[in-house]
C-alpha positions as CSV (number, residue, x, y, z in Angstrom):
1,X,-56.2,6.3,29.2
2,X,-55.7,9.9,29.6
3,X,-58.6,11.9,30.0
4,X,-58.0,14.4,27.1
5,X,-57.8,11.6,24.9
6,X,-60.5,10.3,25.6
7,X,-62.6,13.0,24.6
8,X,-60.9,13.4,21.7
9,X,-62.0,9.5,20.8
10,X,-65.5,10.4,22.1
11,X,-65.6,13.6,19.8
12,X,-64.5,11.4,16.9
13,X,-61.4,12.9,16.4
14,X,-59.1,9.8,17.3
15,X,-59.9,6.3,17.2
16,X,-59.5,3.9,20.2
17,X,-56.4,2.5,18.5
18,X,-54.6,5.7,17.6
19,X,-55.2,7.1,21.4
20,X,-53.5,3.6,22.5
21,X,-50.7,4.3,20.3
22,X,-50.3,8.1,21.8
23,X,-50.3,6.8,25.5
24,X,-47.3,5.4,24.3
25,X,-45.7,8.5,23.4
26,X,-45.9,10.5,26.6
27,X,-43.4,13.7,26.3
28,X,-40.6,12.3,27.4
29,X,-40.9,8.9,25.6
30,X,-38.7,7.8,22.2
31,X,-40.2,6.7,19.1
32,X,-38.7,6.3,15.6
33,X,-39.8,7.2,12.1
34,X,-39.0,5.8,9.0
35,X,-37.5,8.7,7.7
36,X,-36.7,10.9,10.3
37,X,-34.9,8.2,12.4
38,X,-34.9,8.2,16.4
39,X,-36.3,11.0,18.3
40,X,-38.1,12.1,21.9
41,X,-41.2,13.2,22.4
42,X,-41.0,16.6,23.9
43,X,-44.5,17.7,24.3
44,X,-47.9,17.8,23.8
45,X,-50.5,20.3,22.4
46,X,-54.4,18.4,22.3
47,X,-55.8,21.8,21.7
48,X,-54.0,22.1,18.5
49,X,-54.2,18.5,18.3
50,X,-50.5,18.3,17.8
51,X,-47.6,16.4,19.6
52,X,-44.4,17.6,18.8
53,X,-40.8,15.4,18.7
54,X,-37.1,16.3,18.5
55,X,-35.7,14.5,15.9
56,X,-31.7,14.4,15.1
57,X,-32.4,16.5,12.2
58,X,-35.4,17.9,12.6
59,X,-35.7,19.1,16.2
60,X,-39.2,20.3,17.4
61,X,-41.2,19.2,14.6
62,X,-44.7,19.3,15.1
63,X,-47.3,16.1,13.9
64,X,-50.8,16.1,14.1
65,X,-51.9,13.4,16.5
66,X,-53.5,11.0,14.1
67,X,-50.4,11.1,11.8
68,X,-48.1,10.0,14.5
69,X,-50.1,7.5,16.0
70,X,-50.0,5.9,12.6
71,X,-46.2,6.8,11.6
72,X,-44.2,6.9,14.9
73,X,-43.0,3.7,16.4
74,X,-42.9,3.7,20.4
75,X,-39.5,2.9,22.2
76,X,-39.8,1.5,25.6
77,X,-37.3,2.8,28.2
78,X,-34.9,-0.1,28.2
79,X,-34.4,0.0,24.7
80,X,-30.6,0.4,23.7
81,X,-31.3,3.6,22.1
82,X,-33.4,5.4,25.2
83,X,-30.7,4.4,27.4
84,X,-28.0,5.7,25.2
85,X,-30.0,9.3,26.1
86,X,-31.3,8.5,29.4
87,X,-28.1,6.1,31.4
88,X,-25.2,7.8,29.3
89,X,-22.6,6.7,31.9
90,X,-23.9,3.5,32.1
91,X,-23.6,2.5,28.9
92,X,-20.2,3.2,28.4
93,X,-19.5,1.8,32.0
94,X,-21.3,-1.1,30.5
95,X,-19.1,-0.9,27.2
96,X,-16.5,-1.8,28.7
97,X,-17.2,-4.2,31.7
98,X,-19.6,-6.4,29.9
99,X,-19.9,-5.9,26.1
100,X,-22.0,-9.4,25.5
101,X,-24.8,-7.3,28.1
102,X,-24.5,-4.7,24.7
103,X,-25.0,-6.1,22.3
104,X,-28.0,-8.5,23.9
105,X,-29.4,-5.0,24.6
106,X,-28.9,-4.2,21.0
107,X,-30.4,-7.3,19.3
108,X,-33.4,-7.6,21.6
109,X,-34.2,-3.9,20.2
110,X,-34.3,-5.5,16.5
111,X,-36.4,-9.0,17.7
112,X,-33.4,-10.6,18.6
113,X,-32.0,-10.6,15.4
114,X,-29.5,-7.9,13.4
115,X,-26.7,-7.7,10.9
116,X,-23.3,-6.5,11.9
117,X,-24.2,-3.1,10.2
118,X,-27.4,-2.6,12.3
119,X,-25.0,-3.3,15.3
120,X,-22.0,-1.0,14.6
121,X,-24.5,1.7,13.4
122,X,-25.8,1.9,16.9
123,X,-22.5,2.4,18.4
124,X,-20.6,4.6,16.2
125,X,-20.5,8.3,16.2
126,X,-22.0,8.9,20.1
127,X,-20.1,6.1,21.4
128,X,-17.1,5.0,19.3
129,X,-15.2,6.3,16.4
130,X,-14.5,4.1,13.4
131,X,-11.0,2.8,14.9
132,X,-12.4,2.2,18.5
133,X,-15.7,0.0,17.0
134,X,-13.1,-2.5,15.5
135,X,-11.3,-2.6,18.8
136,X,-14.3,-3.1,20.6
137,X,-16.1,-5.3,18.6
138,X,-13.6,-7.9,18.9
139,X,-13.1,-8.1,22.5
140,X,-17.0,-8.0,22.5
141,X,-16.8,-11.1,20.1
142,X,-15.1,-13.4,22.5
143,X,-17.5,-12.3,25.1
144,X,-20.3,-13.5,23.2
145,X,-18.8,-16.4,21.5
146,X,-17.9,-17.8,25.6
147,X,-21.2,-17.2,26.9
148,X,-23.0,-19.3,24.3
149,X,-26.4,-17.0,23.9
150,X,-25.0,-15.7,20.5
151,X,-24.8,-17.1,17.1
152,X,-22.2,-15.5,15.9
153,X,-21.9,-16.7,11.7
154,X,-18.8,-16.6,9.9
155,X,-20.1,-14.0,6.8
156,X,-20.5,-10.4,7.9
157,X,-23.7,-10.1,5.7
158,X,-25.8,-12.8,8.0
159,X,-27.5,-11.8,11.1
160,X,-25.8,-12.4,14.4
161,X,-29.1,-13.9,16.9
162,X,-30.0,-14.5,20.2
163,X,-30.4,-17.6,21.4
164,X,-33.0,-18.9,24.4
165,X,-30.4,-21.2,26.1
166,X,-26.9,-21.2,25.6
167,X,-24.8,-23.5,23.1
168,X,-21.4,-24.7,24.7
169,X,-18.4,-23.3,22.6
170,X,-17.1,-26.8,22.1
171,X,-21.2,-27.8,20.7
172,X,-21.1,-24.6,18.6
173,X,-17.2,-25.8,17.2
174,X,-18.1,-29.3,16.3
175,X,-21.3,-27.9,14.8
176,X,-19.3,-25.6,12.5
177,X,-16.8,-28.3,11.8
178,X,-19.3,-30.4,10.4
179,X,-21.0,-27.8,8.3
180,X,-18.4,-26.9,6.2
181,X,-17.7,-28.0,3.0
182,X,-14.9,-26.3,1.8
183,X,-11.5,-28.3,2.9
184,X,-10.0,-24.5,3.3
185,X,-13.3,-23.9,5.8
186,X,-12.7,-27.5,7.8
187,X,-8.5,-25.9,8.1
188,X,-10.5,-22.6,9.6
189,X,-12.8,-24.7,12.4
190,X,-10.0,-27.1,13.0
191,X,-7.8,-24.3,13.9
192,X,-10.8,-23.2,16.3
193,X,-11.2,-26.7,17.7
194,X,-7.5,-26.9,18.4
195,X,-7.7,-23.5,20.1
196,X,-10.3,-24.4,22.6
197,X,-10.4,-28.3,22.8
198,X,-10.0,-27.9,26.8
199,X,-13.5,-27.1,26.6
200,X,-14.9,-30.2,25.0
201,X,-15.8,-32.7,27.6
202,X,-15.1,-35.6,26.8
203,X,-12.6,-34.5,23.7
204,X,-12.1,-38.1,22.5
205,X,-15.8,-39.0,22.2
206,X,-16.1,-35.8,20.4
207,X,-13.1,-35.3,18.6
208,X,-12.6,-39.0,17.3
209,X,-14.4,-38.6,14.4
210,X,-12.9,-35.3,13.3
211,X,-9.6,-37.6,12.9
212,X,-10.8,-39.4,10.0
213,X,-12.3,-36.3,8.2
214,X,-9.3,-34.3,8.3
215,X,-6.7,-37.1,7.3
216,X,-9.9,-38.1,4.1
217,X,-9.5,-34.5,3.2
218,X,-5.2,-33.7,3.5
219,X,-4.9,-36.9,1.3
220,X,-7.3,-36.0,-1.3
221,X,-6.0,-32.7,-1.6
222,X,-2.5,-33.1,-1.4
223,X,-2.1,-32.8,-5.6
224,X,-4.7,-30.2,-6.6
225,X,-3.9,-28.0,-3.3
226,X,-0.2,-29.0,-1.4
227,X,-0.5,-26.3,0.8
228,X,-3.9,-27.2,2.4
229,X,-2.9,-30.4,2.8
230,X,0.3,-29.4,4.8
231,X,-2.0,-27.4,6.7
232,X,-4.4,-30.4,7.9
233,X,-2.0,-32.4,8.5
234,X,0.2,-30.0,10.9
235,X,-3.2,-29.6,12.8
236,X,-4.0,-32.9,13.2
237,X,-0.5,-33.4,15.0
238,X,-1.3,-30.3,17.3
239,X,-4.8,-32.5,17.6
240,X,-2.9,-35.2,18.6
241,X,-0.7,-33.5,21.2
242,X,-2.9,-31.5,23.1
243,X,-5.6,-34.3,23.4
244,X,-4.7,-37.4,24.9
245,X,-6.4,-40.7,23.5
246,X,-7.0,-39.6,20.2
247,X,-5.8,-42.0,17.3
248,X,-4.4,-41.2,13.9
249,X,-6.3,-43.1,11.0
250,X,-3.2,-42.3,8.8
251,X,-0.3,-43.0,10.8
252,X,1.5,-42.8,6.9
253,X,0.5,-39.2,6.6
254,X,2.9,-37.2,8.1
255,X,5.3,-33.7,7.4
256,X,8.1,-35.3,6.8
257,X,6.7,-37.9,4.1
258,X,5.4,-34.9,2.9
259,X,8.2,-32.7,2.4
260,X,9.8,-36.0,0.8
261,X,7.8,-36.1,-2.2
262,X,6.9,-32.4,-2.5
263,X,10.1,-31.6,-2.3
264,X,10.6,-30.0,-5.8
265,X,7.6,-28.2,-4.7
266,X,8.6,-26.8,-1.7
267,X,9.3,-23.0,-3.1
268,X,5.7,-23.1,-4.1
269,X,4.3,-24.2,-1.3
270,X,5.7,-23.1,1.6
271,X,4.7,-19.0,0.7
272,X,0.9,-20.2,0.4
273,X,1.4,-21.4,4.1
274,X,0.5,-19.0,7.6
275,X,4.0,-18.0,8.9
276,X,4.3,-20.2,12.2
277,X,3.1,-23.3,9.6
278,X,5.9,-22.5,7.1
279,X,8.2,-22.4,10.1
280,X,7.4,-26.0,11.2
281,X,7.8,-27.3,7.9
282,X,11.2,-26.0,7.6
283,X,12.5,-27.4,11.1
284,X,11.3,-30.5,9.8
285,X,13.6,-30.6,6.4
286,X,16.5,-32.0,8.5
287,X,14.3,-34.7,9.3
288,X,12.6,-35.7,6.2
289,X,15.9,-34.9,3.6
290,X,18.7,-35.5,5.6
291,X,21.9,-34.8,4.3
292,X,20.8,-32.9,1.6
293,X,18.6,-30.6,3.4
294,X,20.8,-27.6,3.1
295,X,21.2,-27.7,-0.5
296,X,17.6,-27.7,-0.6
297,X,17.2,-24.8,1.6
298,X,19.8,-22.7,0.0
299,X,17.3,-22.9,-2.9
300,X,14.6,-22.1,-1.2
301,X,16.6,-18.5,0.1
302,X,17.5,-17.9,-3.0
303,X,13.8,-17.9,-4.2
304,X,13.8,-13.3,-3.6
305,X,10.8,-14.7,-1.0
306,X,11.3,-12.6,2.1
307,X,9.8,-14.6,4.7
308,X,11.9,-18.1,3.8
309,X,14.9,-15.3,3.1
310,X,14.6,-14.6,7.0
311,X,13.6,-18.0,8.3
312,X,15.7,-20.6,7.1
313,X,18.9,-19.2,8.2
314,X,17.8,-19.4,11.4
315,X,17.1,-23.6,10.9
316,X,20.9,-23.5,9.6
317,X,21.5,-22.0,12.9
318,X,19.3,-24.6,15.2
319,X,21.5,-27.4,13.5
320,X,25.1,-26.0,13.8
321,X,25.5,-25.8,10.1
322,X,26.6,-21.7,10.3
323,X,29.6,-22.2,8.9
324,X,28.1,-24.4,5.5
325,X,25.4,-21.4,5.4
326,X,28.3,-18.6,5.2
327,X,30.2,-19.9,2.5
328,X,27.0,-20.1,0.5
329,X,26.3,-16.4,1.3
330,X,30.2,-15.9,0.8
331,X,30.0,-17.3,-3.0
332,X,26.9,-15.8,-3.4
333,X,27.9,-12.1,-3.1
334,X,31.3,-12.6,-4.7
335,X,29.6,-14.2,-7.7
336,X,27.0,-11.4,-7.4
337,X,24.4,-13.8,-7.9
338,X,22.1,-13.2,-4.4
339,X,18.6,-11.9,-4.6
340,X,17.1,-8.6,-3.2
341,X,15.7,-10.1,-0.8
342,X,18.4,-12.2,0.3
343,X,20.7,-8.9,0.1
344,X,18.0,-6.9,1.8
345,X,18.1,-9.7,5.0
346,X,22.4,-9.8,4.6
347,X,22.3,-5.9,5.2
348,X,19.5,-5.9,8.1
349,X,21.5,-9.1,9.8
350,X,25.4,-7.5,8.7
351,X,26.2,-7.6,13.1
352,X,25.7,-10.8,13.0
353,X,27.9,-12.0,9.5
354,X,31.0,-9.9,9.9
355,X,32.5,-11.9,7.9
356,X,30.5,-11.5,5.0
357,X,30.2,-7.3,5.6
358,X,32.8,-6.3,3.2
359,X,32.8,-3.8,0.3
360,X,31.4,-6.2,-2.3
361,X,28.4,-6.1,-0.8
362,X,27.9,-2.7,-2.7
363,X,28.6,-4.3,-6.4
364,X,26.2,-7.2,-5.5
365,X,23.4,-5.1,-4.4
366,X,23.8,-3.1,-7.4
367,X,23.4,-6.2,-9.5
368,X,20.5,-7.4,-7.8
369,X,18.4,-3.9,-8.6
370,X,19.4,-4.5,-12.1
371,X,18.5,-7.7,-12.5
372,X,15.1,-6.8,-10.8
373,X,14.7,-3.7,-12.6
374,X,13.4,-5.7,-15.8
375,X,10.8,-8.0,-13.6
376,X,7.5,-6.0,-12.8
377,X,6.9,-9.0,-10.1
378,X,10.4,-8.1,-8.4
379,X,10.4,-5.7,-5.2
380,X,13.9,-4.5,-6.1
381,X,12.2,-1.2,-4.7
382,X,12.8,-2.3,-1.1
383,X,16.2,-2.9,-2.0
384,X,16.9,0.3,-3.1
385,X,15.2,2.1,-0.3
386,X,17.7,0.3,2.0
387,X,20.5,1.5,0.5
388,X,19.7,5.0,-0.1
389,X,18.3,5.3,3.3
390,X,20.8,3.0,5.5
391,X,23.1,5.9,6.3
392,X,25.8,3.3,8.2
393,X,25.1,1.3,5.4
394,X,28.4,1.9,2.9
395,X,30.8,3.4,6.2
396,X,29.9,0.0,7.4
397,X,31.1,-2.3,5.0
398,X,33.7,-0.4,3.4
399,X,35.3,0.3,7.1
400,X,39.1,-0.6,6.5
401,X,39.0,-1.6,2.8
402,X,41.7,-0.3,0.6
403,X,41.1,3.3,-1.4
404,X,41.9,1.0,-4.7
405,X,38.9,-1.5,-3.8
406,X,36.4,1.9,-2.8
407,X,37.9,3.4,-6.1
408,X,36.5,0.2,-8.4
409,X,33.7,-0.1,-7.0
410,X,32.6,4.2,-7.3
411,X,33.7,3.2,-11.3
412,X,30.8,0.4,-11.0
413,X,28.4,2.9,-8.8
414,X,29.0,5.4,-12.3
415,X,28.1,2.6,-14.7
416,X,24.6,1.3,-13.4
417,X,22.0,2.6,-15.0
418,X,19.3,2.3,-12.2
419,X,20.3,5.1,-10.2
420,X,19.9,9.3,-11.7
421,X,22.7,11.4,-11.2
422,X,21.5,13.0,-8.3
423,X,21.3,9.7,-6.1
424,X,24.8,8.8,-7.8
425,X,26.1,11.8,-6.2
426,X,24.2,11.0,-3.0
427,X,25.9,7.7,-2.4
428,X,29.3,8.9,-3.9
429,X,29.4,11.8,-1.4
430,X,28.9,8.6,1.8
431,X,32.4,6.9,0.1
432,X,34.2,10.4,-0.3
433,X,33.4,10.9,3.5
434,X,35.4,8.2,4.2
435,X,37.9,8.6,0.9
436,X,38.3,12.5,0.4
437,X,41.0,11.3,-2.3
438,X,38.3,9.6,-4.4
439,X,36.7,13.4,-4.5
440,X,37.6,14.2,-8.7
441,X,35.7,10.9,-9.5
442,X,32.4,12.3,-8.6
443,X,33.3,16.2,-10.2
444,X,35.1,14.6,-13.0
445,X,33.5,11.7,-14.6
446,X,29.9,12.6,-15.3
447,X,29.3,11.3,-18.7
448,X,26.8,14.6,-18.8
449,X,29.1,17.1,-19.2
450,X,30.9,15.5,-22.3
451,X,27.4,16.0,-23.7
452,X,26.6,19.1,-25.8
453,X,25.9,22.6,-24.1
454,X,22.4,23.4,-24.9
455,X,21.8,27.1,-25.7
456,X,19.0,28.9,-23.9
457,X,16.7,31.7,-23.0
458,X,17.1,32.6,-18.8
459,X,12.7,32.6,-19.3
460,X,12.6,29.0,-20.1
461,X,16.0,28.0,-17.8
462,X,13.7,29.1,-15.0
463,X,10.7,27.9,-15.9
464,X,13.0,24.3,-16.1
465,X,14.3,25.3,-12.3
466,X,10.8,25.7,-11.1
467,X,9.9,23.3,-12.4
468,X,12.6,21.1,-11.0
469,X,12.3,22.6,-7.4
470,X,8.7,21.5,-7.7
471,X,9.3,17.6,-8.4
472,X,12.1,17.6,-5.5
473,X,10.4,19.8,-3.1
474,X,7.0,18.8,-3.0
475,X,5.7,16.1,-5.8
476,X,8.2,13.5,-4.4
477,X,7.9,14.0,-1.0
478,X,4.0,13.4,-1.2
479,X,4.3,10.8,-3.6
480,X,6.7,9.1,-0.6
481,X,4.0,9.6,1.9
482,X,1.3,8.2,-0.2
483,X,3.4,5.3,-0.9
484,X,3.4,4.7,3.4
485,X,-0.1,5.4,3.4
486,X,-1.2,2.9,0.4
487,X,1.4,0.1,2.1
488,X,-0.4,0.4,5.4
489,X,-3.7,-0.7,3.6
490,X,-2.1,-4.4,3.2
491,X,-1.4,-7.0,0.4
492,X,0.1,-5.5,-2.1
493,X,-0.5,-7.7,-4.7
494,X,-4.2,-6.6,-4.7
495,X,-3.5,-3.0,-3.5
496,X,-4.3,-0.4,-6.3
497,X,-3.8,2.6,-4.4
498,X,0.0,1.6,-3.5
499,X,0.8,0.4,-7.3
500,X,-0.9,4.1,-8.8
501,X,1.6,5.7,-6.1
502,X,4.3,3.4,-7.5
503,X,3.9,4.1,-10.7
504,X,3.5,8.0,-10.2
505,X,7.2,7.5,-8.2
506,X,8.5,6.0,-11.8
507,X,6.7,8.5,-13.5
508,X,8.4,11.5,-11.4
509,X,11.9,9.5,-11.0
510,X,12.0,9.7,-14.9
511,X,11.4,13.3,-15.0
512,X,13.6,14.4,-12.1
513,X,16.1,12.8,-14.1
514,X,15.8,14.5,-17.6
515,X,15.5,17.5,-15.9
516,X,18.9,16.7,-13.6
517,X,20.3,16.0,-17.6
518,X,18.5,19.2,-19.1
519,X,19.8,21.5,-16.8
520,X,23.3,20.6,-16.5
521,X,24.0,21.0,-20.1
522,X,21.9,24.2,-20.6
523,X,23.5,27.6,-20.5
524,X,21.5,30.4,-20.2
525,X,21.5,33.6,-22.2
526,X,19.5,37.0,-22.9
527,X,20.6,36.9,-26.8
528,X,22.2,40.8,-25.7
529,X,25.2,40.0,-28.1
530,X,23.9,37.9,-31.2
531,X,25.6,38.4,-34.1
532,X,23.6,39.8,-36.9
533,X,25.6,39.4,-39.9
534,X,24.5,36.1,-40.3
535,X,21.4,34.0,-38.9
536,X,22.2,32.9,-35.3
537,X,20.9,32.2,-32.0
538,X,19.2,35.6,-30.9
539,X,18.2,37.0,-34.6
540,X,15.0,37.9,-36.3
541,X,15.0,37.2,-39.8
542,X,13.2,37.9,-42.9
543,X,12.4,35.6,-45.6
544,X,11.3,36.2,-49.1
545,X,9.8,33.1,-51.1
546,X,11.5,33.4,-54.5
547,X,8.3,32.5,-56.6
548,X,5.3,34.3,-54.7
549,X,7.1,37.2,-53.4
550,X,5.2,36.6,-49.9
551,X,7.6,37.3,-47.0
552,X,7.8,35.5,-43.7
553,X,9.7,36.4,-40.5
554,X,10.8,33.9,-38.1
555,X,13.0,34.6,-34.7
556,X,15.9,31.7,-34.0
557,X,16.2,31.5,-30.1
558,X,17.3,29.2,-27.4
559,X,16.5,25.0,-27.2
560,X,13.3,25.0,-25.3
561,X,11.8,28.6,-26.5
562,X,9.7,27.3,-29.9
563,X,6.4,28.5,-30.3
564,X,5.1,27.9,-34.0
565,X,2.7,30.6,-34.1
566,X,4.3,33.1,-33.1
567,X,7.2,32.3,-35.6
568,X,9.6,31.3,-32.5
569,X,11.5,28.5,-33.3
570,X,14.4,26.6,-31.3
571,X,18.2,26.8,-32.9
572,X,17.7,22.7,-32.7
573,X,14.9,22.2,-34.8
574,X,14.7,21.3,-38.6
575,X,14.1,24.7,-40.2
576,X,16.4,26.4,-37.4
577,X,19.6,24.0,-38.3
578,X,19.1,24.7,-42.0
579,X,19.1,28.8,-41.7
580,X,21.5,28.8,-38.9
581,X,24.6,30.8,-40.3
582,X,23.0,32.3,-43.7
583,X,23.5,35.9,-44.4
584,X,21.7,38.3,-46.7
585,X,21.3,37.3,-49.8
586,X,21.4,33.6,-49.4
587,X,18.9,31.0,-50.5
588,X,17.4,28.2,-48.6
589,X,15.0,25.3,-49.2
590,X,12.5,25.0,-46.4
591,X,9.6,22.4,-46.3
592,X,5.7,24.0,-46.6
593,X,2.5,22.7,-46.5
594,X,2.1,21.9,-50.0
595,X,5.8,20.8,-50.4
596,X,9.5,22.2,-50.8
597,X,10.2,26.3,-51.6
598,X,12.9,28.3,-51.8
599,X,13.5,31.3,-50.1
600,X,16.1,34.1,-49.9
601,X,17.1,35.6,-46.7
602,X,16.2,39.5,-47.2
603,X,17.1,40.8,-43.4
604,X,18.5,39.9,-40.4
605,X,17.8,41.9,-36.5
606,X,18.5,41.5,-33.1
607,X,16.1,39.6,-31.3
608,X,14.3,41.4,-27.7
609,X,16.8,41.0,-25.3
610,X,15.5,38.4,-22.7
611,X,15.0,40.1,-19.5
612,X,13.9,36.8,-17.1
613,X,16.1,36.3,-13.5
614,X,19.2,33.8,-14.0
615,X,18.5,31.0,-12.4
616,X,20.9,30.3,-9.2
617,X,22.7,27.1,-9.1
618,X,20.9,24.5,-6.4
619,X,20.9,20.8,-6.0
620,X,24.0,19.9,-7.9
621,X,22.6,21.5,-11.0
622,X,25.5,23.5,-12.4
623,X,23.4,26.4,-14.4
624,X,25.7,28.3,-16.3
625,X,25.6,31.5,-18.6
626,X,26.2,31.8,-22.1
């Protein structure tokens, strides 16, 4: 013991045990407080009878020696976290040539035994960022799983543990397999098992009595759960292939029986499946259905389910039925009667169907957003995106056509009601490129401007316009990018961030819209040349109530300038139709609070001439002046 504490134990000032604890925590040395978290001892001061530490957050902070003998917890030198300070270059040398040697360094600093958290908390922030840990962590995984000294379990929340001698892979597999007692967790392990089953030694011994279990379970389940049953039973095949000498127990249990009587099925099931699954099934429908496979597959792609949209042509194509698959996609398109998703796949695959890229393509993706529009389940959206964003999209499947043909189908373009005028416009201007004839369809037939002109103030035109540039400049364009972001997060079913931004998009679509509507049937004015011999747009007048006496002034201006308590009111509203065009002297009936009165119209003024910029004409918009 050192010799200044031991006069400080003589004196009475320490006890034996605290002065054991302090040899431990030599300047120099690491220990760990409860609240203060990992530090180093950086010095001593007996004659104060102090030691003082460099903690994270509290660097040196003094203790009095009693204190920290009780309170500080000693950390030898090959601890994880002293090396991380003292062999910096070695760790992350370490890091990456032999992560099991980590994390074995890790657990043996928490008894052998920590949680996933405890692990990653170690690592991140000095060592890894948040992206790098996942990376890590799963090549580190493997490295622990193949040396057999780690139980690795399958929840996150349980402690991963060292073990004293290693566990064979194959040991650990059949251990898991056996454990289970879910059918979906016995799919999971088999997969594992199937993975790996060069490392069993004597697979047939072993693996034998997995056989039975799986083809107990597929058979029970196939009613209640169709898809897991698929599942067990395209394992046990893979079993059966890659390990010679095993027996099936069910030589009756098979795909293609399967596919036989779940056959009506088959567009519920076969989504539920993992993508290389699904894609086994559907070789095997020539097989099990025979002749009538393909009717049963052109069901299937019509189901608006991308992933069988984008694999079953491709079994068409293994079994040379192309032709039998492009007259269904022929009739399909004429009849307008394809899916998004199907049209979505048609427009990403057009190099390889030239026969089927022609200008009704247009017309039946139209019809497919509309029919989609009114299902909140669709994804008509990703339709839609295509063909606004698909610039070689309309050049490509009108290249050749007649001008009559491009001319019906702009007619149809005007009609649908799921695109604003703006985007009209937008995918009118990709056909006029191509027919500059077609040019007075898009200037001429608006239905907007057979609407009314609306009459108002250049204040609120331009508060309209801002508004406007606003929604097209900047709310859209981040409600895009937040869309991207939400979609990277995954499953969109369960995904709240992406179906907010979605609904936002609606929400600002909508308003882009009846501002697009607003503005190009308002006409702006600064009410410089109302005419005061009678009430009009532009006028102040004054009102006498015939009973009372009381007067009451009121100013008539523009379609979006009301403000009730100020006595502004808008040429639309009730009160402004009904005095529109009186003159002095005339009566009028007005509704009050307490009822009906009449009133007699004593004067009539110009209004303040508006003095507001006139907003300039942008993005289509025609602004005019009144």
């Amino acid at each position: 013991m050192d010799a200044e504490l031991e006069k400080l134990v003589e004196s009475g000032k320490l006890t034996t045990k605290a002065a054991e604890q302090l040899e431990q925590l030599r300047p120099g040395s690491f220990c760990l407080h409860k609240s203060w978290g990992f530090g180093q001892v950086a010095e001593w001061n007996l004659l104060l009878n102090q030691i003082v530490i460099d903690f994270k957050t509290k660097p040196k902070h003094p203790m009095q020696l009693a204190y920290a003998a009780e309170n500080l917890i000693p950390i030898p030198p090959k601890h994880f976290r002293a090396r991380k300070v003292n062999e910096p270059e070695a760790i992350k040398a370490l890091l990456k040539s032999d992560p099991a040697a980590v994390v074995r360094n890790i657990l043996e600093g928490f008894d052998g035994k920590a949680t996933l958290g405890q692990i990653s908390e170690m690592l991140i922030g000095d060592l890894f960022t948040e992206a790098e840990w996942k990376r890590w962590w799963t090549t580190a995984k493997k490295a622990m799983k193949a040396s057999g000294y780690f139980s690795v379990p399958a929840k996150k929340s349980e402690p991963i543990a060292l073990r004293t001698e290693p566990v064979s892979r194959a040991d650990e597999l059949l251990a898991f397999f056996n454990q289970t007692r879910q059918p979906k967790e016995q799919a999971a392990a088999l997969d594992q098992i199937i993975k790996f089953h060069h490392e069993f030694k004597d697979p047939k011994t072993q693996l034998q009595p997995i056989m039975q279990k799986i083809e107990n379970t597929a058979a029970q389940n196939q009613k209640l759960h169709s898809p897991l049953t698929f599942e067990l039973v395209l394992a046990r095949d893979d079993l059966l292939e890659r390990v010679p000498g095993l027996t099936t127990t069910r030589p009756d249990l098979t795909v293609e029986r399967l596919i036989s009587e779940e056959e009506a099925r088959l567009i519920e099931i076969l989504p539920k499946l993992p993508s290389a699954k699904e894609r086994r099934v559907l070789q095997a429908l020539p097989r099990s259905l025979g002749d009538t496979w393909p009717r049963r597959a052109w069901q299937m792609m019509g189901s608006n389910n991308s992933r069988l949209v984008t694999q079953i042509p491709k079994i068409f194509v293994e079994n040379g039925r192309v032709d039998e698959l492009q007259i269904m996609l022929d009739r399909a398109v004429r009849e307008h009667s394809a899916s998004s998703e199907l049209m979505i796949w048609l427009c990403r695959e057009r190099a390889n169907w030239p026969k089927l890229v022609t200008p009704e393509i247009l017309p039946a993706i139209l019809s497919a957003i509309e029919r989609d529009q009114h299902n909140e389940a669709s994804r008509s959206s990703r339709l839609r995106d295509l063909l606004l964003d698909d610039r070689d999209l309309i050049s490509d499947v009108f290249a050749g056509a007649d001008v009559s043909v491009a001319r019906d189908i702009m007619r149809r373009l005007l009609l649908t009601p799921v695109f604003d005028g703006l985007t009209k416009r937008s995918l009118m201007a990709r056909m006029i490129k191509l027919y500059p004839e077609l040019e007075s369809m898009a200037t001429g037939a608006q239905p907007e401007e057979k609407a009314e002109s609306l009459v108002v103030s250049w204040s609120s035109l331009h508060k309209r316009q801002e508004e406007y540039e606003e929604i097209v400049n900047k709310k859209i364009p981040e409600n895009s990018r937040e869309i991207g972001v939400a979609r990277s997060y995954g499953d969109l079913r369960e995904n709240f961030e992406f179906k907010a931004a979605k609904q936002m998009q609606a929400v600002l679509m909508r308003r882009k819209s009846e501002l697009e509507h607003m503005l190009h049937r308002a006409r702006g004015t600064d009410f410089s040349n109302a005419d005061t011999s009678q009430i009009s747009i532009g006028t102040i007048v004054t009102l006498r109530e015939v009973d009372s006496g009381q007067e009451e002034s009121y100013t008539v201006l523009g379609a979006w300038d009301g403000d009730p308590e100020r006595h502004i009111i808008s040429y639309q509203t009730a009160i402004g139709q009904l005095l529109l065009g009186k003159k002095p002297g005339d009566r009028v009936t007005l509704n009050t609070d307490h009822g009906t009165a009449t009133y007699e119209v004593i004067e009539i003024r110009a209004a303040p001439i508006d003095v507001a910029p006139a907003p300039i004409e942008d993005h289509g918009v025609a602004l005019g002046a009144g």
